[in-house]
Structures are given as C-alpha cells and as structure tokens.
N, CA, C and O atoms as CSV, one atom per row, in Angstrom:
chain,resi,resn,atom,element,x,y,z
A,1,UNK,N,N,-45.643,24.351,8.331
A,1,UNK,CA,C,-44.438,23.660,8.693
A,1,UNK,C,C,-44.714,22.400,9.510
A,1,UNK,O,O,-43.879,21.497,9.559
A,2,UNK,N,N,-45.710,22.345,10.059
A,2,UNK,CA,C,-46.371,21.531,10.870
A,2,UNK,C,C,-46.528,19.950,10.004
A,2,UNK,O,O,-46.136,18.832,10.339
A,3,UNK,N,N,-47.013,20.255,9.201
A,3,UNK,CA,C,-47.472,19.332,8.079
A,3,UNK,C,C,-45.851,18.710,7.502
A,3,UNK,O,O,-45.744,17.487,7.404
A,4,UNK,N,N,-45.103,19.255,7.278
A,4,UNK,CA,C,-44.085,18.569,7.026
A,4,UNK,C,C,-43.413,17.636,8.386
A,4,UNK,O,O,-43.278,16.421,8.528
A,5,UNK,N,N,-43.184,18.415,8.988
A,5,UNK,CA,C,-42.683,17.683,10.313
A,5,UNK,C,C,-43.120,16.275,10.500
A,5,UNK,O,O,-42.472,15.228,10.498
A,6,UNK,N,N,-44.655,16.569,10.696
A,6,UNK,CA,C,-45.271,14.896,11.026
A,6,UNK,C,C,-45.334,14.335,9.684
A,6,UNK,O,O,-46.114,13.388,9.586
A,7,UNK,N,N,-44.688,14.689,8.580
A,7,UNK,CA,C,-44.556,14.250,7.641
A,7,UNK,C,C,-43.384,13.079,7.547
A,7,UNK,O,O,-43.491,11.856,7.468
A,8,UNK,N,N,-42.319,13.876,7.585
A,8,UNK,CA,C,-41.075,13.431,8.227
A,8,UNK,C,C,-41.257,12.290,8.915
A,8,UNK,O,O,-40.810,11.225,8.487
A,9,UNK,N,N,-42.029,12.393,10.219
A,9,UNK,CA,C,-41.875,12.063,11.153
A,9,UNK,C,C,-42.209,10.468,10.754
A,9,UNK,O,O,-41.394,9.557,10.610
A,10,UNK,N,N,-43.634,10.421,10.625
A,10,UNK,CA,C,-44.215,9.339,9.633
A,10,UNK,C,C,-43.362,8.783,8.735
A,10,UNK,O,O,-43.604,7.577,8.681
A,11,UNK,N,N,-42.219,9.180,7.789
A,11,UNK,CA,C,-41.843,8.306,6.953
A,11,UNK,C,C,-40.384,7.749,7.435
A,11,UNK,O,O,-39.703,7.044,6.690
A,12,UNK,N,N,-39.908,8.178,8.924
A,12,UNK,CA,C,-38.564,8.195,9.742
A,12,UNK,C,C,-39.511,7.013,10.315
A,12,UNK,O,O,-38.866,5.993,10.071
A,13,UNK,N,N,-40.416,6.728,10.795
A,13,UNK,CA,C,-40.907,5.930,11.604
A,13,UNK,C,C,-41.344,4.383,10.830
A,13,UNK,O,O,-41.316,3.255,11.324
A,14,UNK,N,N,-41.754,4.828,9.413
A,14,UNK,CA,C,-41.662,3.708,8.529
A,14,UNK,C,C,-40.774,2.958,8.064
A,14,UNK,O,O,-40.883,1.784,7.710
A,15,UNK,N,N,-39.697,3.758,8.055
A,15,UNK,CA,C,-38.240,3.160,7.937
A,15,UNK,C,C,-38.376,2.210,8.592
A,15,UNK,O,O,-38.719,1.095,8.198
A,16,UNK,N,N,-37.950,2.764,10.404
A,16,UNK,CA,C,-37.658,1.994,11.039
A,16,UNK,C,C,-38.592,0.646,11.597
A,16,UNK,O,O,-38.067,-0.269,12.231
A,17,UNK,N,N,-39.953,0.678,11.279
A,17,UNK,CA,C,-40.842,-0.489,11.056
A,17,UNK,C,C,-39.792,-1.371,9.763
A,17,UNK,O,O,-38.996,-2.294,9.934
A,18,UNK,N,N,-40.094,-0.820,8.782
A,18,UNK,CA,C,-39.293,-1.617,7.442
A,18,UNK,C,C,-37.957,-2.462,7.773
A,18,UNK,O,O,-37.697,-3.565,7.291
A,19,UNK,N,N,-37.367,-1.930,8.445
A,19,UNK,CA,C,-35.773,-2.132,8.976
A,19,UNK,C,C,-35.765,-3.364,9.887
A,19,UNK,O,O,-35.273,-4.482,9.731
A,20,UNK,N,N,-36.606,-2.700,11.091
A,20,UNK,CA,C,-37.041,-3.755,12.186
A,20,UNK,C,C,-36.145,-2.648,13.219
A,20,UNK,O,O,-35.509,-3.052,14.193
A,21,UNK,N,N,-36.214,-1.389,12.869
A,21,UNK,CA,C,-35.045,-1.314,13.642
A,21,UNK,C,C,-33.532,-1.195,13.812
A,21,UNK,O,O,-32.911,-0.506,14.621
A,22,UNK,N,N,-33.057,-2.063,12.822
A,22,UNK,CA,C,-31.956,-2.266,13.066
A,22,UNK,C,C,-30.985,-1.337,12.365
A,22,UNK,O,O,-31.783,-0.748,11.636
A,23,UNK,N,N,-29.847,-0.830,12.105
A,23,UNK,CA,C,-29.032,0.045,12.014
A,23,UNK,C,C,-27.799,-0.603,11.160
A,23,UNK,O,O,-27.171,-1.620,11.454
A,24,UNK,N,N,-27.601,0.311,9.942
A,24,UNK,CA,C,-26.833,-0.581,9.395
A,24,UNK,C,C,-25.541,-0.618,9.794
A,24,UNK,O,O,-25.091,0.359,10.393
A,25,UNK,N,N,-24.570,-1.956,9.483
A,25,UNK,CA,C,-23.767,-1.770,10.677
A,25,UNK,C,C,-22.330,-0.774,10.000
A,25,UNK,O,O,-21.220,-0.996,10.483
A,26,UNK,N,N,-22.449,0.064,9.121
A,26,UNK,CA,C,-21.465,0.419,8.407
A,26,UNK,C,C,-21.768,2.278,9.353
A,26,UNK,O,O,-21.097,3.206,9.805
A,27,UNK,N,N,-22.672,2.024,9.247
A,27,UNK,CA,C,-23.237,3.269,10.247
A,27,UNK,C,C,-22.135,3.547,11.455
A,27,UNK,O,O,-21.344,4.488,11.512
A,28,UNK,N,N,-22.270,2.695,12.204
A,28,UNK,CA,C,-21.581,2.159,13.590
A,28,UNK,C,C,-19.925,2.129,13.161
A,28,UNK,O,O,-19.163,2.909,13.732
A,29,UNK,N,N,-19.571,1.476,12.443
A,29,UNK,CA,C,-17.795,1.814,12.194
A,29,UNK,C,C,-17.526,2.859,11.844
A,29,UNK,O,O,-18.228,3.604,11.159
A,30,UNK,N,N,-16.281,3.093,12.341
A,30,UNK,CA,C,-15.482,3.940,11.390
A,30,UNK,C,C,-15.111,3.954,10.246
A,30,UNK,O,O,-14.734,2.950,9.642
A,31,UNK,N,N,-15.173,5.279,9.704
A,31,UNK,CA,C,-14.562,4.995,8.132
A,31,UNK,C,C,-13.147,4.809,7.707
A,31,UNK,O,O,-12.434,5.788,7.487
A,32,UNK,N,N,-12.615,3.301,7.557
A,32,UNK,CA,C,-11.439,3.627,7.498
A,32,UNK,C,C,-10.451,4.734,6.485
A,32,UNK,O,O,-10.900,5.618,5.755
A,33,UNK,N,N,-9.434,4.485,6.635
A,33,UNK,CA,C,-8.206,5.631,5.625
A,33,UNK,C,C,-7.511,4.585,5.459
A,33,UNK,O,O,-7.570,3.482,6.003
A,34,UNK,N,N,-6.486,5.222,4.247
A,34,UNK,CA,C,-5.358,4.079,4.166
A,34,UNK,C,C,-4.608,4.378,5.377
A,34,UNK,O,O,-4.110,3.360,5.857
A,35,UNK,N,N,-4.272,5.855,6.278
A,35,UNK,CA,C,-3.404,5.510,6.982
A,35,UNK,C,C,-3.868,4.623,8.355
A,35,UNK,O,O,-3.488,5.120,9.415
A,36,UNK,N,N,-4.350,3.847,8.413
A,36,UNK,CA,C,-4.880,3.020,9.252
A,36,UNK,C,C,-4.493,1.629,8.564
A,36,UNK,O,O,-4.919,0.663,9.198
A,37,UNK,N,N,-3.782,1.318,7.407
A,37,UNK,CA,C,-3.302,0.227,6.842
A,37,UNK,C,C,-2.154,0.185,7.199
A,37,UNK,O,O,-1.296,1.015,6.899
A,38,UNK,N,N,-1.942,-1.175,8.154
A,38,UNK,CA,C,-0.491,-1.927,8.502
A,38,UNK,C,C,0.732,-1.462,8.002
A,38,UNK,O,O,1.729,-1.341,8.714
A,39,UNK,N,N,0.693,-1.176,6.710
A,39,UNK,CA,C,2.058,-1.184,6.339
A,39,UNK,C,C,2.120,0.249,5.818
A,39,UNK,O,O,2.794,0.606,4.851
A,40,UNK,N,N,1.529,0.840,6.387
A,40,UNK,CA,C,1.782,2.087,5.462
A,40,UNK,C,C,3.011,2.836,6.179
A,40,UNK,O,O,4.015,3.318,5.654
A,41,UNK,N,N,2.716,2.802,7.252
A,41,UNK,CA,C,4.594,3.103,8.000
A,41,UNK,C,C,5.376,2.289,7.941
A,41,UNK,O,O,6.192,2.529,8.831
A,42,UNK,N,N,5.645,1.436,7.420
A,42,UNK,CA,C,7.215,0.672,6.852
A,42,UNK,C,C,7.309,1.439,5.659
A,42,UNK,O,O,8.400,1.930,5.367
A,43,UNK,N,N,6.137,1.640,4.793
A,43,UNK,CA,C,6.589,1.769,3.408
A,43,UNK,C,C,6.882,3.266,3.135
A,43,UNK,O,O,7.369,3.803,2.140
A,44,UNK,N,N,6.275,3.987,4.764
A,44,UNK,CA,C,6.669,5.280,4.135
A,44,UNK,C,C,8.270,5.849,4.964
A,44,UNK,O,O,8.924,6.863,4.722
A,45,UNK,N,N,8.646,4.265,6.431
A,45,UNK,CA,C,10.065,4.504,6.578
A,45,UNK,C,C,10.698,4.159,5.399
A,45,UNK,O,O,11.613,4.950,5.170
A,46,UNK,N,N,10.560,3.127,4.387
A,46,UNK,CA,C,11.625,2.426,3.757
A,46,UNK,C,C,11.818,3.689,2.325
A,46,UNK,O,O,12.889,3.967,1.787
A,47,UNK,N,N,10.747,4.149,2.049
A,47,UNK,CA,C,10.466,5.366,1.095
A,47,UNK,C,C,11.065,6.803,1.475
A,47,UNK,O,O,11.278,7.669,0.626
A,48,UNK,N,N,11.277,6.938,2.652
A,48,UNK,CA,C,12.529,7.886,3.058
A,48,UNK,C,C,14.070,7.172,3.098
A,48,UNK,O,O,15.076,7.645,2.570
A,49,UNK,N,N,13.990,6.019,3.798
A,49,UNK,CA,C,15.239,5.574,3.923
A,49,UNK,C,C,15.755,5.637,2.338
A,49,UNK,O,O,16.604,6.482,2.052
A,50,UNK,N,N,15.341,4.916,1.509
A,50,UNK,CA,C,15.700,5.387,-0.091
A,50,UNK,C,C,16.426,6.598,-0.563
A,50,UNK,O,O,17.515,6.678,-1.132
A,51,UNK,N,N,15.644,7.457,-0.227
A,51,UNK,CA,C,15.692,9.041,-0.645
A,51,UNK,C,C,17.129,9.670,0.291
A,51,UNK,O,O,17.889,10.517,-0.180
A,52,UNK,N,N,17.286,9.067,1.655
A,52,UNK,CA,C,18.035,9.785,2.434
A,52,UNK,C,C,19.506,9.008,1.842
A,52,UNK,O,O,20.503,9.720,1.965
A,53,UNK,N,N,19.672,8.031,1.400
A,53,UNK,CA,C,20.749,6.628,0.731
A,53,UNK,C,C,21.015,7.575,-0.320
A,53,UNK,O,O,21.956,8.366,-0.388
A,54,UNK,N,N,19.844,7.355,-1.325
A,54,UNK,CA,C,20.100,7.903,-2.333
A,54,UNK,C,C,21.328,9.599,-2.195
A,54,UNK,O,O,22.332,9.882,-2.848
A,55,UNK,N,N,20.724,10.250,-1.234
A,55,UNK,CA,C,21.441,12.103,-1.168
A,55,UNK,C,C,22.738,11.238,-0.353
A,55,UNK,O,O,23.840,11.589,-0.774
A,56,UNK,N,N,22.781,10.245,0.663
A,56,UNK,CA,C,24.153,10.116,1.171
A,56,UNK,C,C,24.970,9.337,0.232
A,56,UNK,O,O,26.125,9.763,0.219
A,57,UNK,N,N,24.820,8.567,-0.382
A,57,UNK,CA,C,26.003,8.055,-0.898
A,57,UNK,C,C,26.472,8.233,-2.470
A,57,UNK,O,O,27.622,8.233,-2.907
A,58,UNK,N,N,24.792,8.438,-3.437
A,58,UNK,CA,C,24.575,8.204,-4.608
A,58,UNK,C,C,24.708,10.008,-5.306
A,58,UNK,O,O,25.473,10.455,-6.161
A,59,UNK,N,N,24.154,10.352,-4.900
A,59,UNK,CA,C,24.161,12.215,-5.305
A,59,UNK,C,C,25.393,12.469,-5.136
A,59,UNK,O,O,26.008,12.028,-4.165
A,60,UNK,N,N,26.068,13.391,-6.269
A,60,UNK,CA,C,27.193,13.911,-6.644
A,60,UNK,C,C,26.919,15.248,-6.306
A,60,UNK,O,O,27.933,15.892,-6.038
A,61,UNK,N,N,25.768,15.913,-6.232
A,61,UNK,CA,C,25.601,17.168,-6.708
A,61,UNK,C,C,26.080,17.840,-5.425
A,61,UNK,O,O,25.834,17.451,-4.283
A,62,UNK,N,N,27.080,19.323,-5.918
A,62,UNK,CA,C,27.984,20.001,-5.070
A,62,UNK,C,C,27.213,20.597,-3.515
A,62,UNK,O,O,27.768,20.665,-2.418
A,63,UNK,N,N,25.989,20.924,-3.808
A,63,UNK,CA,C,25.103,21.814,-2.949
A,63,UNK,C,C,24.382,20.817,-2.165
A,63,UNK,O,O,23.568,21.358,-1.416
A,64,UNK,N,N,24.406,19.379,-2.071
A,64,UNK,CA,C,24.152,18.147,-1.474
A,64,UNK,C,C,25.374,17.672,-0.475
A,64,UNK,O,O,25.388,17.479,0.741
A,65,UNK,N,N,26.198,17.583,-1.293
A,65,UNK,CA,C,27.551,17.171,-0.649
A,65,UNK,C,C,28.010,17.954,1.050
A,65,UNK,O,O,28.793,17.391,1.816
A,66,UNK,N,N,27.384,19.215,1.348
A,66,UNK,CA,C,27.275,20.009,2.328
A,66,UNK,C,C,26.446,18.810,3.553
A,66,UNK,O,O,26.963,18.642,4.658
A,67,UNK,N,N,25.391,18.207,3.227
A,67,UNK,CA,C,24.513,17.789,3.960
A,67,UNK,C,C,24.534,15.668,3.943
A,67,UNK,O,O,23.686,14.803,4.161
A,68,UNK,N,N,26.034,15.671,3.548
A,68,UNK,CA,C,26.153,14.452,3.800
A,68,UNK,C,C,26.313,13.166,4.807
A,68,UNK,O,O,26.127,11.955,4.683
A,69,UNK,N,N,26.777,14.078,5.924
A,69,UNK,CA,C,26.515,13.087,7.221
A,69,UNK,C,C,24.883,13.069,7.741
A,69,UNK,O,O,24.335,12.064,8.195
A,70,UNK,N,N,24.200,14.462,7.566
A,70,UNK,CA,C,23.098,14.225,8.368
A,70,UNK,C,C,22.142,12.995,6.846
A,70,UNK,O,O,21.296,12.204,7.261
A,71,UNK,N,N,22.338,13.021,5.807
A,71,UNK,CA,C,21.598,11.772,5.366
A,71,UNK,C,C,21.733,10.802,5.339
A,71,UNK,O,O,20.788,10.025,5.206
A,72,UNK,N,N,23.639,10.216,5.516
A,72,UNK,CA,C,24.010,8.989,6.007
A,72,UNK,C,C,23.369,8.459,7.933
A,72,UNK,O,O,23.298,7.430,8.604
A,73,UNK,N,N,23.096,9.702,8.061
A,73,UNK,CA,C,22.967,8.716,9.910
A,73,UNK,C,C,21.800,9.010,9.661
A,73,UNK,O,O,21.248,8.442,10.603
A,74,UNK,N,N,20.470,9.793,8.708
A,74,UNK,CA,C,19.188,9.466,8.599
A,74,UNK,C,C,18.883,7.950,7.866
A,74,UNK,O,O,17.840,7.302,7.959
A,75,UNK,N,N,19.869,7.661,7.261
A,75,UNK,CA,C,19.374,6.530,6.331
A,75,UNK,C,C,19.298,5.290,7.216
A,75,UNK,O,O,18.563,4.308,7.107
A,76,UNK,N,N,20.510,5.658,8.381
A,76,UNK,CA,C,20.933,3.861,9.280
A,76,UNK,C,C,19.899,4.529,10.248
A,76,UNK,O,O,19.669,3.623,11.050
A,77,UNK,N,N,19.137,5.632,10.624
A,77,UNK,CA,C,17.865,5.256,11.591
A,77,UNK,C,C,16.620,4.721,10.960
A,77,UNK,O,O,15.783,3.951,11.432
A,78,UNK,N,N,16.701,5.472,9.432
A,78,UNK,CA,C,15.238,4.971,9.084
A,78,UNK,C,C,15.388,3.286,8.359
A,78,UNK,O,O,14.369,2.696,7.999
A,79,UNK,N,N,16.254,2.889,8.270
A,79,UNK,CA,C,16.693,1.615,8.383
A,79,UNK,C,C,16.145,0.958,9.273
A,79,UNK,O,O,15.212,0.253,8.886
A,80,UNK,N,N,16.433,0.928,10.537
A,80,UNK,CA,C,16.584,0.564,11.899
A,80,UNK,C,C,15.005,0.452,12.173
A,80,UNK,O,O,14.201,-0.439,12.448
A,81,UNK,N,N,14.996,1.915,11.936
A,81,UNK,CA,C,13.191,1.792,12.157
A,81,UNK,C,C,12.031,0.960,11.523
A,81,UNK,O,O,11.096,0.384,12.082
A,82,UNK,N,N,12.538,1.114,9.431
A,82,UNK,CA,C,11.953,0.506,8.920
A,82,UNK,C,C,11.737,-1.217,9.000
A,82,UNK,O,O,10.836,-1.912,8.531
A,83,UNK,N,N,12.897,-1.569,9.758
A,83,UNK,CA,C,12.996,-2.618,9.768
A,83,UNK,C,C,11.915,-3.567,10.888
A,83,UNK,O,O,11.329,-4.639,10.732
A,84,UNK,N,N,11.991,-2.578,12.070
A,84,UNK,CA,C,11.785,-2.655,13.000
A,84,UNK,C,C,9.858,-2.826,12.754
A,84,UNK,O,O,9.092,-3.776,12.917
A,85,UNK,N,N,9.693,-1.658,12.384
A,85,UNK,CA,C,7.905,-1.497,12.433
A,85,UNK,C,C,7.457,-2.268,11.106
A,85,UNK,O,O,6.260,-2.389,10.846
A,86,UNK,N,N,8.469,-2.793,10.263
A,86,UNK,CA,C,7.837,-3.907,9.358
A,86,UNK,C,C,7.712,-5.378,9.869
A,86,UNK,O,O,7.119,-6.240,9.220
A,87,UNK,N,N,8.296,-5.603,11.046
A,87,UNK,CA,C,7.629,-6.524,11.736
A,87,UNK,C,C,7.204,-6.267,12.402
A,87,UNK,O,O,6.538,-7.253,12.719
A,88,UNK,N,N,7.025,-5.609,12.969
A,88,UNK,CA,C,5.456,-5.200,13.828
A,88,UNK,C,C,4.530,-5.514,12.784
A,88,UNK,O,O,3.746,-6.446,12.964
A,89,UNK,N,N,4.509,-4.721,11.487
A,89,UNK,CA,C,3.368,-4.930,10.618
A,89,UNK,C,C,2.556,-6.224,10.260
A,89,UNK,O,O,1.340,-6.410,10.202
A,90,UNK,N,N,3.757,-7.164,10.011
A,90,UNK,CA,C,3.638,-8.861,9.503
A,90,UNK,C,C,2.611,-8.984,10.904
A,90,UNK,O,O,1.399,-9.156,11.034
A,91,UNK,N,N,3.683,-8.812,11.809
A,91,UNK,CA,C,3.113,-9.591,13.047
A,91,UNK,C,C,1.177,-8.939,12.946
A,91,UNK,O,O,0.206,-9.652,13.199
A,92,UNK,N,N,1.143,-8.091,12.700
A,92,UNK,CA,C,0.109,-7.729,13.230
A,92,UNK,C,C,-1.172,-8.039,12.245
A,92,UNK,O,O,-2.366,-8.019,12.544
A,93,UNK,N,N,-0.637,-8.292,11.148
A,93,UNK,CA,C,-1.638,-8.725,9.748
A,93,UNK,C,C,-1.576,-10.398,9.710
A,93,UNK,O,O,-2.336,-11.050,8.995
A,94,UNK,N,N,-0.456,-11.066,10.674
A,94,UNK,CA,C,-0.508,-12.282,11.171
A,94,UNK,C,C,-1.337,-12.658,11.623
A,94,UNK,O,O,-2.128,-13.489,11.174
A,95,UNK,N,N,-1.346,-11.752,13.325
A,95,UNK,CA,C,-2.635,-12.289,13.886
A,95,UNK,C,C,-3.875,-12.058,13.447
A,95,UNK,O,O,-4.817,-12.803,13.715
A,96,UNK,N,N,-3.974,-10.941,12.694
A,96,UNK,CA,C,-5.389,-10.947,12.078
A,96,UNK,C,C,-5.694,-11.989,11.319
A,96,UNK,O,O,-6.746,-12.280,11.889
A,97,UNK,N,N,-5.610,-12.664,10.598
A,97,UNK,CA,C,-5.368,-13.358,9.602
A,97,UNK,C,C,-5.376,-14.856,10.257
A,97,UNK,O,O,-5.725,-15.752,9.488
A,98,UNK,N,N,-5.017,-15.238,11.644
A,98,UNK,CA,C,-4.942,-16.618,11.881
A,98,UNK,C,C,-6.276,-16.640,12.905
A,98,UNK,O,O,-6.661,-15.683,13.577
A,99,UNK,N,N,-6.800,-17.793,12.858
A,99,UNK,CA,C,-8.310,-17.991,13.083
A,99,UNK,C,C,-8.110,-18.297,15.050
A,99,UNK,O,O,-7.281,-18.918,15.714
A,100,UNK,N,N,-9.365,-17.476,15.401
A,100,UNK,CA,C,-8.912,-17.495,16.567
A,100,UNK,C,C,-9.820,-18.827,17.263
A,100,UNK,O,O,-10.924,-19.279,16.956
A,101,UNK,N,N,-8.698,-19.285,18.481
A,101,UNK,CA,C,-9.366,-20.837,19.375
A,101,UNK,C,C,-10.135,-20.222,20.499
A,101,UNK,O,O,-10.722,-20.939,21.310
C-alpha cells in the first residue's frame, strides 16, 4: 500500500509543478443554479399571478367558484409583488451590466 501512496503522492505533486500551482478558478466558485438567476422570482410571481386570475375571474367551474375571493386578493398581491421584484431584477442585471468607474 505503501507503494501506491508515494505513488499518488508523486503524480499529485507533478500536477502541481505542471500547473505552477495554480488552481483552477472554477474550483473556487460556486456552482451556480438557475435559482440564483435574476428573474426567476418575477417569473415565478407573474406565473402564479396568472394561474390565481385565471381561477378568480376566468374559471366557471362550480367547485372553484367556492374559493373565489381568496384567488382574487392572491392575484392583486402577486401582482404587487411581481411587479415590485421585477424591478428589483432590471435594476440588478442593470448594474451588472454597466461598466464600472
């Protein structure tokens, strides 16, 4: 087992001669996700707000009709909201995006 080890050891050490050292830098970040993309909470308020519109005003169906105020006052928050954190979003893919002085 011995023999492998400094085996190892030797070709971990050649690397890092080869490299210089250095570490690649993808190593060091995080891996992003989409939910770490700007807009993915506007699109997933405005993607409820839809759905909650749709059951308050647009759905006929009898066994819906029971649950019609709570999707009309979900639709004017996720409105409110969507509106709200989609400029946050701009703003924030703004400043990324404009070159800094």
């Amino acid at each position: 087992m011995t023999d492998r080890d400094q085996e190892q050891q030797a070709l971990e050490e050649g690397a890092q001669e080869r490299t210089g050292g250095a570490v690649d830098a993808a190593d060091d970040e995080d891996a992003s996700s989409p939910f770490d993309h700007p807009a993915f909470l506007p699109v997933l308020l405005w993607g409820l707000a839809v759905w909650f519109g749709y059951d308050g005003w647009i759905n006929q169906d009898p066994d819906m009709l029971e649950h019609v105020t709570f999707n009309r006052w979900g639709f004017g928050i996720l409105v409110v909201l969507g509106l709200y954190f989609t400029i946050q979003s701009l703003r924030e893919t703004r400043a990324g995006k404009s070159p800094e002085a």
